[in-house]
C-alpha positions in Angstrom: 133.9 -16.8 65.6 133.7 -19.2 62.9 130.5 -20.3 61.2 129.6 -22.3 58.2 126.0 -21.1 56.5 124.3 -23.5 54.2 122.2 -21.9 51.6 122.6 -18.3 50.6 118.8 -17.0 49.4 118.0 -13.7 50.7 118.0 -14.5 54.3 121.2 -16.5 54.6 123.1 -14.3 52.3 122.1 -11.3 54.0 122.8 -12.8 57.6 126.0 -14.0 56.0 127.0 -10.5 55.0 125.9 -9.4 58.7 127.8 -11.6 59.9 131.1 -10.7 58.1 130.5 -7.5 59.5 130.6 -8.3 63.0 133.7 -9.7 62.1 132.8 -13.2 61.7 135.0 -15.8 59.6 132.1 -17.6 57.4 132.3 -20.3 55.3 129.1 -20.5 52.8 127.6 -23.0 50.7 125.0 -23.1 47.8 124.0 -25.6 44.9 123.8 -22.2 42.8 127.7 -21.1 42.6 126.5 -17.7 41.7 124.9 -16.4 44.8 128.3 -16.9 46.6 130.0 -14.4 44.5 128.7 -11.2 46.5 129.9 -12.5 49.6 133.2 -13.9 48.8 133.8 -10.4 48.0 132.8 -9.5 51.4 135.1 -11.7 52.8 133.1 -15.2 53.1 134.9 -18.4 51.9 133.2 -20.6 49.0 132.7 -24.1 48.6 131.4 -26.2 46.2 130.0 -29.0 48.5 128.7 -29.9 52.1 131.8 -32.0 52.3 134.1 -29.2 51.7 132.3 -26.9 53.8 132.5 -29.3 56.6 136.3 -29.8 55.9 137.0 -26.1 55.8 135.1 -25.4 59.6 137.8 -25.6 62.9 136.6 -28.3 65.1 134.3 -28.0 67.3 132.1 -27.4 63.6 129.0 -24.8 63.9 126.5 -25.1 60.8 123.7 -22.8 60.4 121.5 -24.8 58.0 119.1 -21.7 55.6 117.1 -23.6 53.6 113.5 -24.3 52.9 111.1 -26.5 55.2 110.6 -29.6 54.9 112.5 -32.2 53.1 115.1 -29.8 52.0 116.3 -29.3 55.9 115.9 -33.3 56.3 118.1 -34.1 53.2 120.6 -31.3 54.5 120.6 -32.9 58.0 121.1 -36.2 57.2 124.2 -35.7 54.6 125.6 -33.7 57.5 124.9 -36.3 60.5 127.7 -38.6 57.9 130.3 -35.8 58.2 130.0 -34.0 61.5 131.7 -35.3 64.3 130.6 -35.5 68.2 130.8 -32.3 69.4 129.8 -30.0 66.6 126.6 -28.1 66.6 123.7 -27.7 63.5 121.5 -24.9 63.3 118.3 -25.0 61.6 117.3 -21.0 61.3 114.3 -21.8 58.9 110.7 -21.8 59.6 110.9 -25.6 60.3 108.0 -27.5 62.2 108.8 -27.7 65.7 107.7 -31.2 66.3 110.6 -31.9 63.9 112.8 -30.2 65.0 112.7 -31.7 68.0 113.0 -35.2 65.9 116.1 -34.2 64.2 118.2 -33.5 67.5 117.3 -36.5 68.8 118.8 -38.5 66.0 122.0 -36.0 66.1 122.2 -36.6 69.6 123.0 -40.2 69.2 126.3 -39.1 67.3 127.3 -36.3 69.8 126.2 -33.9 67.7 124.1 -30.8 68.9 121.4 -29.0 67.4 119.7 -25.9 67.9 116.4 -24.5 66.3 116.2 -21.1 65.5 113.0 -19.0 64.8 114.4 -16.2 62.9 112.2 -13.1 62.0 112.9 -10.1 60.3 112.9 -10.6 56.9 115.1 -8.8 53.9 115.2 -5.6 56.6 117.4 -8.4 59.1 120.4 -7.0 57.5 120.5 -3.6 58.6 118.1 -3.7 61.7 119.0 -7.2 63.0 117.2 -9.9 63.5 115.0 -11.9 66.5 116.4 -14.5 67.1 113.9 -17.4 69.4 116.1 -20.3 70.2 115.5 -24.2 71.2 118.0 -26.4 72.1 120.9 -27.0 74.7 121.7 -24.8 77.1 125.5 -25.6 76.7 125.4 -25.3 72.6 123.2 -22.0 72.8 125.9 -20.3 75.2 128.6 -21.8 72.8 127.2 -20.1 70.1 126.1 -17.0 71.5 128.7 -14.4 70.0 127.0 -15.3 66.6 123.5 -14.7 67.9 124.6 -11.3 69.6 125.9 -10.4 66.2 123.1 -11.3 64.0 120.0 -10.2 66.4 119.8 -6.3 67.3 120.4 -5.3 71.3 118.2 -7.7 73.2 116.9 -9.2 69.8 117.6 -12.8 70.8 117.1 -15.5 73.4 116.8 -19.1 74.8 113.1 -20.2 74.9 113.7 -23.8 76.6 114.7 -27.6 75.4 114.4 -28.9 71.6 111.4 -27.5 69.5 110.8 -24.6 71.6 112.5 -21.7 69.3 110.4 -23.5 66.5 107.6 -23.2 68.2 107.8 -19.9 69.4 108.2 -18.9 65.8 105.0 -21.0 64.6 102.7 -18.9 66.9 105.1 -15.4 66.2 103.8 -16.2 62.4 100.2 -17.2 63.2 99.8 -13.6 64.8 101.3 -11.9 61.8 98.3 -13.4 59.9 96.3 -12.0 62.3 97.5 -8.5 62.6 97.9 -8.7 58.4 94.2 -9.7 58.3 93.3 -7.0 60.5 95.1 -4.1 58.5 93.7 -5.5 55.4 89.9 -5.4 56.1 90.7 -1.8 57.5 92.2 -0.4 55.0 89.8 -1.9 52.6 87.0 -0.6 54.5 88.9 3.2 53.9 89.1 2.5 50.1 85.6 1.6 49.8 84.8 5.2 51.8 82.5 8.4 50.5 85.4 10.1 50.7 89.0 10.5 48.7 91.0 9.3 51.7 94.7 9.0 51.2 95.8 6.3 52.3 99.3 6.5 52.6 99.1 9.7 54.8 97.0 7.6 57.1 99.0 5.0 57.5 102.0 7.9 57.7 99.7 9.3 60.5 98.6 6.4 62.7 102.0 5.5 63.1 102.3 8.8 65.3 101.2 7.9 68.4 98.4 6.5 67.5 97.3 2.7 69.4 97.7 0.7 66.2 101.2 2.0 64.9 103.7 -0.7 64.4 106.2 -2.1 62.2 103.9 -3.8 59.9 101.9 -0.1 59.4 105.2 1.8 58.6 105.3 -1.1 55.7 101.8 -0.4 54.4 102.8 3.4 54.3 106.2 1.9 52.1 103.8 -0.3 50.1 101.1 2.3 49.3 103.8 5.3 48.6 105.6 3.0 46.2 102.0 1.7 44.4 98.7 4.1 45.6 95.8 2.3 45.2 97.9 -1.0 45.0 96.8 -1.2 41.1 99.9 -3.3 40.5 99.5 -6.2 42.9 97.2 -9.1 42.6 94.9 -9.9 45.6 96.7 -13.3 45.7 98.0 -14.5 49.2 100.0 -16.8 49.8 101.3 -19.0 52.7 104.5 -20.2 54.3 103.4 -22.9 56.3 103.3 -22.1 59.8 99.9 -20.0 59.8 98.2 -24.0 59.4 100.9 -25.0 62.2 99.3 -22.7 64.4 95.6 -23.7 63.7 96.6 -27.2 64.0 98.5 -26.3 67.4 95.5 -24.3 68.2 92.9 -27.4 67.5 95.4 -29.7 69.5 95.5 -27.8 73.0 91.9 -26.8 72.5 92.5 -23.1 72.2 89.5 -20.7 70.3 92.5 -19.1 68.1 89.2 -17.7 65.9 91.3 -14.7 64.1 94.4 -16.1 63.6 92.3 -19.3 61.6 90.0 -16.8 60.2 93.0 -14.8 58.8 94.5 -17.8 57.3 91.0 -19.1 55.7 91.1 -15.6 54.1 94.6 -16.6 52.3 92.7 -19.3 50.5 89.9 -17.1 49.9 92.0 -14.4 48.0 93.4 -17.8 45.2 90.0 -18.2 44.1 89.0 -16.9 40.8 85.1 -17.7 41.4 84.4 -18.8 44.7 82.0 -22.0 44.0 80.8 -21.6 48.1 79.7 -18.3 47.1 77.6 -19.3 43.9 76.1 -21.8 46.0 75.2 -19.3 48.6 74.1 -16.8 45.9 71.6 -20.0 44.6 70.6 -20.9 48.0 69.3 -17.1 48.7 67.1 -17.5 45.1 66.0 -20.8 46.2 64.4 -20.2 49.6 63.4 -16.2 49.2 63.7 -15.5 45.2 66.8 -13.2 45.7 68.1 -11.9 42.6 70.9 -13.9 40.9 74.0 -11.9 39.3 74.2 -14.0 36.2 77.8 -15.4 35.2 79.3 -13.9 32.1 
């Protein structure tokens, strides 16, 4: 099947080069002309422009849109809307907000153009493991498209979640739970370092992934991470976010659901970019107010 993928960052250029592989004829496009190099020599065709991508794709025209959130997607969109034709179909597979998402296929719809959202998870590992693939959209224009999911998503990796915004949103509260299992493994693990005893780490993560009620994906990572740094001496306790973890609280706030750990994990992230917390100096000031508790002075 053919397929034209706009933006080639690690994600779209490694589903581009899974994609090849299953035997798919892709046609890629990025502002950088360098990060097409790799995959025209895996068989993807360049172009130097949205036009020329569009020009190159058979009709009916499939474009699998890989960029950032945001204004990026809506520029991408709108440039496209000029060029595609009624009939084709656009693909956001970012980590878009679902309420626009389900914006931007009602203004494709108006020229016959389709439009399916596409939570995609798996990260840099999507290339050789697949990856899960949570789709919104038509029914018609997900079936149509189909052999490319298949391809892209390991056995049983992907599926239809409903009408317009649903993959999106599917992929919003996927995200918001990563923060909370992250969170969790983080104050664990902290909790070991700061033991009486020399606990290795890495071994323990090696070992709860054995059967243990906590093993999972994310652990076999932390084992990766701690083999490749013990002690994590080289990493800053800096964390950021991509976005969807405040989609979720916000979601969460809307439909009045208590989604306590998943806001208290990404409260945490903002935590971790302070220097010197001023909350905490005023706590610390408050406690030597009101009982005389001992100050640690600022240096």
């Amino acid at each position: 099947m053919q397929i034209g993928m706009i933006g080639l960052g690690r994600m779209g250029a490694n589903m581009t080069l899974r994609l090849r592989r299953g035997g798919h004829d892709v046609v890629v496009y990025d502002p950088n002309t360098e990060a097409a190099k790799p995959l025209v020599a895996e068989g993807a065709t360049s172009t130097d422009s949205l036009e020329s991508l569009v020009a190159a794709l058979n009709v009916p025209r499939h474009v699998w849109i890989m960029v950032p959130s945001g204004a990026p997607v809506t520029t991408t969109i709108e440039s496209l809307s000029t060029l595609l034709s009624a009939g084709d179909c656009v693909i956001d597979g970012g980590n878009s907000l679902y309420k626009d998402s389900v914006a931007r296929a009602e203004s494709l719809k108006s020229n016959g153009v389709h439009f399916l959202d596409c939570g995609t998870s798996g990260g840099v590992w999507g290339l050789d493991n697949g990856y899960c693939l949570m789709i919104g959209g038509e029914r018609e224009a997900f079936e149509r498209i189909e052999p490319i999911f298949k391809t892209l998503a390991p056995t049983d990796g992907y599926a239809h979640m409903g009408p317009s915004g649903s993959g999106h949103y599917v992929k919003m509260i996927h995200n918001g739970i990563e923060y909370g299992m992250l969170e969790a493994y983080a104050e664990g693990f902290e909790i070991l370092d700061a033991s009486p005893y020399d606990l290795d780490l890495e071994r323990i993560s090696a070992l709860w992934n054995q059967g243990s009620v906590v093993r999972s994906w994310l652990l076999e990572l932390a084992q990766l991470a701690l083999a490749e740094d013990p002690g994590l001496k080289h990493i800053a306790g800096y964390v950021e976010d991509s976005g969807e973890g405040r989609w979720t609280v916000a979601e969460a706030i809307e439909r009045d659901v208590p989604a306590t750990v998943l806001t208290y994990a990404l409260f945490a992230r903002f935590r971790s970019r302070q220097q010197e917390s001023f909350g905490a100096k005023l706590i610390a000031a408050l406690r030597n107010q009101f009982g005389g508790h001992g100050v640690t002075k600022a240096k």
